[in-house]
Backbone as JSON Lines, residues from 0, in Angstrom:
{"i":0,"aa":"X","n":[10.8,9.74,-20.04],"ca":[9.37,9.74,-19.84],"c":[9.04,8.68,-18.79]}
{"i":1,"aa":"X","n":[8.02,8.88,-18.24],"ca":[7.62,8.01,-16.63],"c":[6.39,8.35,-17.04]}
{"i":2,"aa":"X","n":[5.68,6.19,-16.68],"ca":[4.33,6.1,-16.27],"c":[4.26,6.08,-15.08]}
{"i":3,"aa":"X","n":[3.21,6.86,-14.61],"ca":[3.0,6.92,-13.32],"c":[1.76,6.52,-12.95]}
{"i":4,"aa":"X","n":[1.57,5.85,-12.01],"ca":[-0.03,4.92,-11.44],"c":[-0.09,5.8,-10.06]}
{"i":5,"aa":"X","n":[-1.64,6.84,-10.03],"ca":[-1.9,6.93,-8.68],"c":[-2.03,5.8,-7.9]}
{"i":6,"aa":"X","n":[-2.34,5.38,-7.01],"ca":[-2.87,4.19,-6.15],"c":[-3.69,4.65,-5.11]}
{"i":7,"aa":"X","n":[-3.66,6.02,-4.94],"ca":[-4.7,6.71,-3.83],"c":[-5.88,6.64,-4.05]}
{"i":8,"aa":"X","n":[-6.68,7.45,-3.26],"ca":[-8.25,7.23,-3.46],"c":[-8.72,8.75,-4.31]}
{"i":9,"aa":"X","n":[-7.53,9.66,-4.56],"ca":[-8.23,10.91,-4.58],"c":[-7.39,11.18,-5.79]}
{"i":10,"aa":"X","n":[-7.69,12.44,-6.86],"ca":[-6.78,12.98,-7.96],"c":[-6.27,13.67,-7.47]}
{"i":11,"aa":"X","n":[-5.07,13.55,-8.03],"ca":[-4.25,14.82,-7.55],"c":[-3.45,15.38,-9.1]}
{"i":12,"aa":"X","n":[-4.0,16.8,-8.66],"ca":[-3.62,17.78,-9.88],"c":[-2.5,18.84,-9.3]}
{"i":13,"aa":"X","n":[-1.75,19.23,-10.4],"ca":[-0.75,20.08,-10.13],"c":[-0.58,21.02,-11.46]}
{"i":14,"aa":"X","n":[0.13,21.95,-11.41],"ca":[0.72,22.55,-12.35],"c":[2.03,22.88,-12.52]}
{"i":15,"aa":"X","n":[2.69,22.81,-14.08],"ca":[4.25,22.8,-14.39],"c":[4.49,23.73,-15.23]}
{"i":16,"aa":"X","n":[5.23,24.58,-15.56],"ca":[5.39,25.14,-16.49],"c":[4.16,25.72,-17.56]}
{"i":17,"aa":"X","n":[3.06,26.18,-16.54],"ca":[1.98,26.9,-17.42],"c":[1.39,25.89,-17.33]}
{"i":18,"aa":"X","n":[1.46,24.33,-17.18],"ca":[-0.09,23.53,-17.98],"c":[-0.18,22.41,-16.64]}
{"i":19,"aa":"X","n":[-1.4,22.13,-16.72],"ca":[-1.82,21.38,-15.77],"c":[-1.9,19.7,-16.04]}
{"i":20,"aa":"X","n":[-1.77,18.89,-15.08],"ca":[-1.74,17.74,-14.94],"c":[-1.83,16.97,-14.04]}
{"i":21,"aa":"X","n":[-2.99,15.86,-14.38],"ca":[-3.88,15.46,-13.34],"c":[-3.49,13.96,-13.7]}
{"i":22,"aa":"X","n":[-3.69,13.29,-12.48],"ca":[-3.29,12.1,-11.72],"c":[-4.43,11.42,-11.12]}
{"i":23,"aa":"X","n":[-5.35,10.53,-11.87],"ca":[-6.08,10.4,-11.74],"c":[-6.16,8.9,-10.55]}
{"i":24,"aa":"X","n":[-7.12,9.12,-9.46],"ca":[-6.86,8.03,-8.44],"c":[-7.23,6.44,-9.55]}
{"i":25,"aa":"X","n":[-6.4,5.68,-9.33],"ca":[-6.21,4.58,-9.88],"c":[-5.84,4.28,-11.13]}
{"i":26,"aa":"X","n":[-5.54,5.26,-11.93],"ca":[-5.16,5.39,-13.35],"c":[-3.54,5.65,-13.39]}
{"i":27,"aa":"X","n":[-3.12,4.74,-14.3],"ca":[-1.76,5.25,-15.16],"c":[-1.8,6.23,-16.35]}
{"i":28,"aa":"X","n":[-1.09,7.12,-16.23],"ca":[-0.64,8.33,-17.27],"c":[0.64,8.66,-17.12]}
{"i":29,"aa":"X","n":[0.96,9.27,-18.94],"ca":[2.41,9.3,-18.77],"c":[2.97,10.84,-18.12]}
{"i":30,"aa":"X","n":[4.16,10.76,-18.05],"ca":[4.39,12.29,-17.22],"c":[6.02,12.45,-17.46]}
{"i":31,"aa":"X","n":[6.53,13.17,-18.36],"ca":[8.02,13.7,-18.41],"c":[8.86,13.84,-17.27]}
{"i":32,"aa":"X","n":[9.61,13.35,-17.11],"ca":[10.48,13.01,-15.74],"c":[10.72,14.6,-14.74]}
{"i":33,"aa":"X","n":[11.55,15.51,-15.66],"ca":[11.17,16.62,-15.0],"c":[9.85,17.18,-14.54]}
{"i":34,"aa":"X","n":[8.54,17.22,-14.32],"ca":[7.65,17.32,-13.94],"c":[7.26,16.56,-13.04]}
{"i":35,"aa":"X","n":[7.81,15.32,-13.03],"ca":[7.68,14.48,-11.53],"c":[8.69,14.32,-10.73]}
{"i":36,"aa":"X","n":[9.75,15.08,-11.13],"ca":[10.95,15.86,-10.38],"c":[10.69,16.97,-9.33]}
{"i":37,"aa":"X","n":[9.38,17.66,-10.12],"ca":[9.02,18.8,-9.65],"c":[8.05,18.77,-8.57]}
{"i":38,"aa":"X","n":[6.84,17.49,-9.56],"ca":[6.04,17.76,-8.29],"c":[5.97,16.6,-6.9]}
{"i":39,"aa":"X","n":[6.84,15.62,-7.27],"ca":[7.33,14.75,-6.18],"c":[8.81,13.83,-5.79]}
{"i":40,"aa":"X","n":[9.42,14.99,-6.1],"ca":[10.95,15.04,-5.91],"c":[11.99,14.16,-6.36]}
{"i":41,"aa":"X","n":[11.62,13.33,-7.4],"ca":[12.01,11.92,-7.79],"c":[13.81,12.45,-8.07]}
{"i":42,"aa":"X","n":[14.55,11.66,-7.27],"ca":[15.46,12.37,-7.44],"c":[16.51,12.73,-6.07]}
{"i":43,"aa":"X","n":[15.19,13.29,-5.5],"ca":[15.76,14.63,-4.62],"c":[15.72,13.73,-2.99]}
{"i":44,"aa":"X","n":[16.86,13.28,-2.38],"ca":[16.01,12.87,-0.99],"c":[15.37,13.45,-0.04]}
{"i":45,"aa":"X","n":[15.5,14.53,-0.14],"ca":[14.81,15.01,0.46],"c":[13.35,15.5,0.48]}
{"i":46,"aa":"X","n":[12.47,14.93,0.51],"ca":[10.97,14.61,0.38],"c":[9.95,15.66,0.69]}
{"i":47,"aa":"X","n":[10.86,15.8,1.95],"ca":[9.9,16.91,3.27],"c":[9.03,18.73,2.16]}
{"i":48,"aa":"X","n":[10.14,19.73,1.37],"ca":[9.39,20.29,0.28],"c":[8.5,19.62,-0.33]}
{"i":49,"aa":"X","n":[8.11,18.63,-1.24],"ca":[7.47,18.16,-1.89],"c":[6.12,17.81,-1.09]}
{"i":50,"aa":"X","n":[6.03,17.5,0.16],"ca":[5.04,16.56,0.84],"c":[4.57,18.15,1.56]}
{"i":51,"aa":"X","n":[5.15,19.11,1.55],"ca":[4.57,20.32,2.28],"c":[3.92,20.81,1.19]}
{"i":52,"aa":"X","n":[4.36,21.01,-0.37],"ca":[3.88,21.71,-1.62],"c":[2.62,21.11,-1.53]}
{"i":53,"aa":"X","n":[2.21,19.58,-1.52],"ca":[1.26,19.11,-1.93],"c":[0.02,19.01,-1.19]}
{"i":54,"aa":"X","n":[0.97,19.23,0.13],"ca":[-0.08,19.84,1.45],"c":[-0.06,18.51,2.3]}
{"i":55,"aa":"X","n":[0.82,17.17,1.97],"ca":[0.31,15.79,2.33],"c":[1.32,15.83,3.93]}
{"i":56,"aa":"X","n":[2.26,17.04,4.38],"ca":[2.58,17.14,5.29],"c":[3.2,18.32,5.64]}
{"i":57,"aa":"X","n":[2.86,19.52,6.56],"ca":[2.75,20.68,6.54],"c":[3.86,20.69,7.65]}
{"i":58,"aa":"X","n":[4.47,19.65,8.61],"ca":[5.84,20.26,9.05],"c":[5.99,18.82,10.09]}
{"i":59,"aa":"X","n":[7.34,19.0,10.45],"ca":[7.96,17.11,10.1],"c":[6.99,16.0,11.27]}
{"i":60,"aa":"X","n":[6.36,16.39,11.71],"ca":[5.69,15.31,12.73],"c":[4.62,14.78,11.65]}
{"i":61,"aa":"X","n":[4.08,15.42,10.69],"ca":[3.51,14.8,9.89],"c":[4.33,14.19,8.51]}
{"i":62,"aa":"X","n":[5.34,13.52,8.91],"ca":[6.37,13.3,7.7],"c":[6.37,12.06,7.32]}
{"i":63,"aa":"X","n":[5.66,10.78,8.54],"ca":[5.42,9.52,7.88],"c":[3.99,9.53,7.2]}
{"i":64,"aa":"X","n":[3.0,10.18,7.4],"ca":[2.15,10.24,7.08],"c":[1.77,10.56,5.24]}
{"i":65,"aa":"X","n":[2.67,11.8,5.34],"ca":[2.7,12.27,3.87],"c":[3.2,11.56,3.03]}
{"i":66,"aa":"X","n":[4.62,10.6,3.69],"ca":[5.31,9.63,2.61],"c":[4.34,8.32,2.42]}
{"i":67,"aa":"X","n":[3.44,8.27,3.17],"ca":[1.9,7.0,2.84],"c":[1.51,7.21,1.77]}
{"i":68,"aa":"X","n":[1.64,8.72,1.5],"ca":[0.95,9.07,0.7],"c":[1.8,9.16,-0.71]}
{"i":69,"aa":"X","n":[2.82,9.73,-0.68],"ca":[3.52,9.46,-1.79],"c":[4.12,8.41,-2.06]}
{"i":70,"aa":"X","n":[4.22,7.16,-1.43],"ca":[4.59,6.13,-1.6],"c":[3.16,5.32,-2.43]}
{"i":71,"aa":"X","n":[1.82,5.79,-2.57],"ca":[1.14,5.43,-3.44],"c":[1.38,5.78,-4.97]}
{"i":72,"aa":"X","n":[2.18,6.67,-5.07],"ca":[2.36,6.48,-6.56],"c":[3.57,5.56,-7.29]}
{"i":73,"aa":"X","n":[3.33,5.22,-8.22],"ca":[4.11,4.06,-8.44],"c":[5.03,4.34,-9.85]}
{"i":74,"aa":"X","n":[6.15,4.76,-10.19],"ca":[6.61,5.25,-11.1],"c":[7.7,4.48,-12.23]}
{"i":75,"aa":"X","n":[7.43,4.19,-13.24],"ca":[7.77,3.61,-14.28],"c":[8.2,4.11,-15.29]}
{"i":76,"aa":"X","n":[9.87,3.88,-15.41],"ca":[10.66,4.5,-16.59],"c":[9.98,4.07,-17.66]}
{"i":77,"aa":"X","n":[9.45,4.76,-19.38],"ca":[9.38,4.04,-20.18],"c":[10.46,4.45,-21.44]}
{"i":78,"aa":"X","n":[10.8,3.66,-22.36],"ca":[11.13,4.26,-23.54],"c":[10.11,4.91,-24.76]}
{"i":79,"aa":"X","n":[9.99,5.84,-25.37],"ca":[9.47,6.1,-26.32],"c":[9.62,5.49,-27.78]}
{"i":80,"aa":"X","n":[8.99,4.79,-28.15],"ca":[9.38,4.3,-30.16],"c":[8.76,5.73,-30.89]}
{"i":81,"aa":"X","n":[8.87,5.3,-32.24],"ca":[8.87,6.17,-32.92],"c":[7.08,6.67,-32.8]}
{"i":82,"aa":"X","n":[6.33,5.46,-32.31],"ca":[4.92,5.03,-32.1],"c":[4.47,6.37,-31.03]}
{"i":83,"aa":"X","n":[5.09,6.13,-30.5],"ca":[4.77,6.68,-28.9],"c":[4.9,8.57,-29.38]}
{"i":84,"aa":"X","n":[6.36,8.46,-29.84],"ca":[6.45,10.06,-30.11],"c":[5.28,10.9,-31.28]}
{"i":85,"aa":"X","n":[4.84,9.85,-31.96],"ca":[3.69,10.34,-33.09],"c":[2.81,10.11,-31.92]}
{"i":86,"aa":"X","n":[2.07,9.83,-31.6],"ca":[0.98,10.2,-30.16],"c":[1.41,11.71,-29.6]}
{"i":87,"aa":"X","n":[2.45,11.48,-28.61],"ca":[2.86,12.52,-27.94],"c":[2.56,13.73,-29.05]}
{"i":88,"aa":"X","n":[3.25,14.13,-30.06],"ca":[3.12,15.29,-30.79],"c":[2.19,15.37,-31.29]}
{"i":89,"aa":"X","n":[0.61,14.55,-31.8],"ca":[-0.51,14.97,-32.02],"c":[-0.96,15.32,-30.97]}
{"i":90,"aa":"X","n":[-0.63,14.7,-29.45],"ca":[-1.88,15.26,-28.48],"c":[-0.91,16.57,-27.83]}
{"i":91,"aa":"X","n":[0.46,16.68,-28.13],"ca":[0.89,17.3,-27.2],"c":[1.75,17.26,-25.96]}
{"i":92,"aa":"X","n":[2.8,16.86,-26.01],"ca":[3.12,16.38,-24.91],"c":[3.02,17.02,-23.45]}
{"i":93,"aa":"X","n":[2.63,18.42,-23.13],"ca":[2.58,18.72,-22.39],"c":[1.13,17.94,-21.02]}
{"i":94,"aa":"X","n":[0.13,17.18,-22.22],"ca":[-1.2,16.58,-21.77],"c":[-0.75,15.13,-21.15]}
{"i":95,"aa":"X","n":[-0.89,15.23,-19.74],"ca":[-1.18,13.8,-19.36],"c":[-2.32,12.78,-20.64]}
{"i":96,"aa":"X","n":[-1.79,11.62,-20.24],"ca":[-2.27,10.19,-21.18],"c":[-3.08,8.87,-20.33]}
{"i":97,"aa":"X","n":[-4.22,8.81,-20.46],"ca":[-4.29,7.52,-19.51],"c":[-4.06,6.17,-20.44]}
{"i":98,"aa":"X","n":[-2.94,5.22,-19.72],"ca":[-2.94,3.73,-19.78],"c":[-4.18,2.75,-19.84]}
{"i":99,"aa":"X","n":[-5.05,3.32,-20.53],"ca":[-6.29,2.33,-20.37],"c":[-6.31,0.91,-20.05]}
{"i":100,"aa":"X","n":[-5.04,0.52,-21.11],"ca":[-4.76,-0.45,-21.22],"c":[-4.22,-1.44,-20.11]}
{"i":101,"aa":"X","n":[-4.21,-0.63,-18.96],"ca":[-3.05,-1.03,-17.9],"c":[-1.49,-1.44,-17.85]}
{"i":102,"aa":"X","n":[-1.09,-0.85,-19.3],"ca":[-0.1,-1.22,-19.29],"c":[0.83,-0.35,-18.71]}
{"i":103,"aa":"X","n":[1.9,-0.27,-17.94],"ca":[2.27,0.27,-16.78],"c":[2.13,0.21,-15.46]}
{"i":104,"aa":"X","n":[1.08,-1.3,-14.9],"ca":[1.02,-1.0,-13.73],"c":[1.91,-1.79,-12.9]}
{"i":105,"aa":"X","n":[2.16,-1.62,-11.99],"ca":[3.43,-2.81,-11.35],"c":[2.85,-3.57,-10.69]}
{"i":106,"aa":"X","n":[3.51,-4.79,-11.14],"ca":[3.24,-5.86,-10.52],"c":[4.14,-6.82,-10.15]}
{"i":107,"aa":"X","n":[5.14,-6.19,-9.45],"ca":[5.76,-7.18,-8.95],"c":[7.24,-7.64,-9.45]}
{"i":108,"aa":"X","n":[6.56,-7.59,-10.39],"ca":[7.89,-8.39,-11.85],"c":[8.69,-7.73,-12.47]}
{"i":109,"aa":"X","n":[9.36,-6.45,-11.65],"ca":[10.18,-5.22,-12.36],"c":[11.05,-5.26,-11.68]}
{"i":110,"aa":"X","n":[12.04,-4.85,-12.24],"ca":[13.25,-4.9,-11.39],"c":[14.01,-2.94,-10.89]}
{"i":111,"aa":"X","n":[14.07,-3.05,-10.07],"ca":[14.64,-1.54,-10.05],"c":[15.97,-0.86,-10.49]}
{"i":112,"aa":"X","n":[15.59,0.54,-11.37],"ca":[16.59,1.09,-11.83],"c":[17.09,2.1,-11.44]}
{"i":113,"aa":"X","n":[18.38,2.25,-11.13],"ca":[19.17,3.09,-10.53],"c":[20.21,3.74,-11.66]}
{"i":114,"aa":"X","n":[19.5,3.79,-12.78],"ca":[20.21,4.44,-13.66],"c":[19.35,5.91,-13.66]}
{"i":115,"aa":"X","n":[18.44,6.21,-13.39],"ca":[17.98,7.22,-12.67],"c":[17.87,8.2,-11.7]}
{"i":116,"aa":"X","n":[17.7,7.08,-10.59],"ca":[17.19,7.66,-9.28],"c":[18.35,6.66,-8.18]}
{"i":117,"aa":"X","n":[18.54,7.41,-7.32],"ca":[19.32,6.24,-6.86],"c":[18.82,5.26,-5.73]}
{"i":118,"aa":"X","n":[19.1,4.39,-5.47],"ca":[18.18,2.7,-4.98],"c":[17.49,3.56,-3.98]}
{"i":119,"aa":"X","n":[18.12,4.64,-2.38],"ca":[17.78,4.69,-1.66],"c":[16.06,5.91,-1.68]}
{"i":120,"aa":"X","n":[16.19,6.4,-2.69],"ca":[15.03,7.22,-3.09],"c":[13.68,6.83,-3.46]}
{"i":121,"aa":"X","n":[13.0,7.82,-2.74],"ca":[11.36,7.19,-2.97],"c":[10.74,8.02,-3.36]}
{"i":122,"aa":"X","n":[9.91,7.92,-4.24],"ca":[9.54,6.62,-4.74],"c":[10.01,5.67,-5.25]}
{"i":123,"aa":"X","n":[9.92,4.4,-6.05],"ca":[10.88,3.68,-6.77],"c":[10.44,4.13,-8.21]}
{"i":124,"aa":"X","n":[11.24,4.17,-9.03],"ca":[11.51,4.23,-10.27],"c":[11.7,2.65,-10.72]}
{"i":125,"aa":"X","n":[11.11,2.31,-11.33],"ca":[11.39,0.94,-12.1],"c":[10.95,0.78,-13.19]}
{"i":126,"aa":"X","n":[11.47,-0.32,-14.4],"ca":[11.88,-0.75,-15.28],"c":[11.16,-2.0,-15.42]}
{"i":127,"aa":"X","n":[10.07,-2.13,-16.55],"ca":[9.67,-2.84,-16.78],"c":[10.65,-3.96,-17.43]}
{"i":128,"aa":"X","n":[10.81,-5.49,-17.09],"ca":[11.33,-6.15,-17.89],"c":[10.86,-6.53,-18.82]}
{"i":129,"aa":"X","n":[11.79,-7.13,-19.93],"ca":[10.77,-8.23,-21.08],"c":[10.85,-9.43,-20.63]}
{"i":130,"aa":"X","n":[9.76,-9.79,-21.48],"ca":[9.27,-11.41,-21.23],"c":[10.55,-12.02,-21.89]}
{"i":131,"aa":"X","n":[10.86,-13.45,-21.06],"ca":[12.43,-14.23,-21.64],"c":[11.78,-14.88,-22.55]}
């Protein structure tokens, strides 16, 4: 599971497997890794599909432009407790979640994980630490 923080100015909605999910500009919500596999290639280096799907670059002269754009989202491995999965299955997991709380947003103090994604891929995937 991945929190994900728009950082853009605009929502951006997509659809996965039948259900929709929206990305709200400046909000964290959670999002199942395959689904942000899907809709912004986490994973995949190759970017250029993803940034044409979303429309943020329609053929390669517009290719730094679109990664401006996907480089605003900010993506955060989390673990689930037993807490988290009783949420998920009352609301559903297929429903984006907003972080009201802000918890998920990066700041700085994460270290990156490549037990995922590998270092050279973008977006970054990171790993919240704990406090020592």
């Amino acid at each position: 599971m991945l929190k994900i923080t728009n950082n853009n100015t605009f929502d951006l909605t997509d659809r996965y497997d039948g259900e929709d999910y929206t990305f709200p500009a400046g909000k964290t919500v959670r999002c199942p890794v395959v689904v942000a596999q899907h809709f912004f290639g986490i994973g995949n280096p190759n970017k250029m599909p993803y940034l044409s799907r979303q429309g943020w670059a329609r053929h390669s002269q517009e290719f730094d432009a679109g990664m401006l754009i996907l480089n605003n989202f900010a993506f955060e491995e989390i673990d689930l407790g037993p807490q988290d999965d009783l949420a998920l299955n009352a609301q559903g997991a297929a429903h984006l979640q907003s972080a009201d709380d802000g918890e998920g947003e990066t700041d700085g103090s994460h270290e990156a994980s490549s037990a995922t994604l590998p270092k050279n891929t973008r977006p970054t995937l990171t790993r919240r630490l704990a406090p020592a």
